[in-house]
C-alpha positions in Angstrom: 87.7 255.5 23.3 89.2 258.3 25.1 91.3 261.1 23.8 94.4 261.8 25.6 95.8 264.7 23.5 96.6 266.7 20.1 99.6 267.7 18.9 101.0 269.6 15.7 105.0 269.7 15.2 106.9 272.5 15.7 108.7 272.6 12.1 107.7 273.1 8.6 104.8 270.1 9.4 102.9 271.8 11.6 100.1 272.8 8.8 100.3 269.9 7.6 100.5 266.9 10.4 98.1 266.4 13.4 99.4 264.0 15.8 96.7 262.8 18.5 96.2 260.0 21.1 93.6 258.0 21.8 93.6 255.8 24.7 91.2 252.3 24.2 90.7 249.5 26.8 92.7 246.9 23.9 93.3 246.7 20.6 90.0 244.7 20.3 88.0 247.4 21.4 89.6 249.7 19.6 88.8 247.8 16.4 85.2 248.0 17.4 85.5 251.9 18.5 87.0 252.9 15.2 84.6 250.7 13.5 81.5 252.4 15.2 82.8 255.6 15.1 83.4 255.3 11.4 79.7 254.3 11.1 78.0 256.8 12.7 75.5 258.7 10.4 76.6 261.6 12.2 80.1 261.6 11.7 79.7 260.5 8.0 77.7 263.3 7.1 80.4 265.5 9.0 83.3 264.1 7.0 81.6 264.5 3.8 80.8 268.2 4.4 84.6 268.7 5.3 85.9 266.8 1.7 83.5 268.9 -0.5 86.2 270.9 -2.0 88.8 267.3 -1.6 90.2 265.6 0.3 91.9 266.9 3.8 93.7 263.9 4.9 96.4 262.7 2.5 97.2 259.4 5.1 96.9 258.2 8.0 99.4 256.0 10.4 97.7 254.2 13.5 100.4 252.9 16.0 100.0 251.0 18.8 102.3 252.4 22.2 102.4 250.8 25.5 103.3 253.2 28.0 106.8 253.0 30.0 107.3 251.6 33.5 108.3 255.8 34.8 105.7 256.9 32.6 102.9 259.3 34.1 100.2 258.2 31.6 99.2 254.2 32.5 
């Protein structure tokens, strides 16, 4: 699992949407990344220390993008 970027919009969503990218060899693997990642005690204990006063993600929408045939990032 790579990460290729963050972004937050530049309108009225910005405090409240993060966009990011994260680049995975196919979508098997990144079944297993996300799945591994979700285990790890380490991260767990890290996403229960940031929800102790609720919840800080309200969803979350994975989509899959191929890049273009003139795009830089392949």
């Amino acid at each position: 699992m790579e990460s290729v970027g963050y972004w937050v919009p530049m309108d009225d969503r910005k405090n409240t949407t993060l966009i990011y990218i994260i680049s995975h060899a196919s979508r098997e693997q990144a079944d297993t990344n996300w799945k591994e990642f979700q285990a790890d005690p380490e991260w767990q204990q890290v996403a229960k220390a940031s929800e102790a006063n609720g919840k800080i993600v309200a969803k979350v929408d994975r989509v899959w993008l191929e890049p273009t045939d003139f795009s830089m990032l392949k």
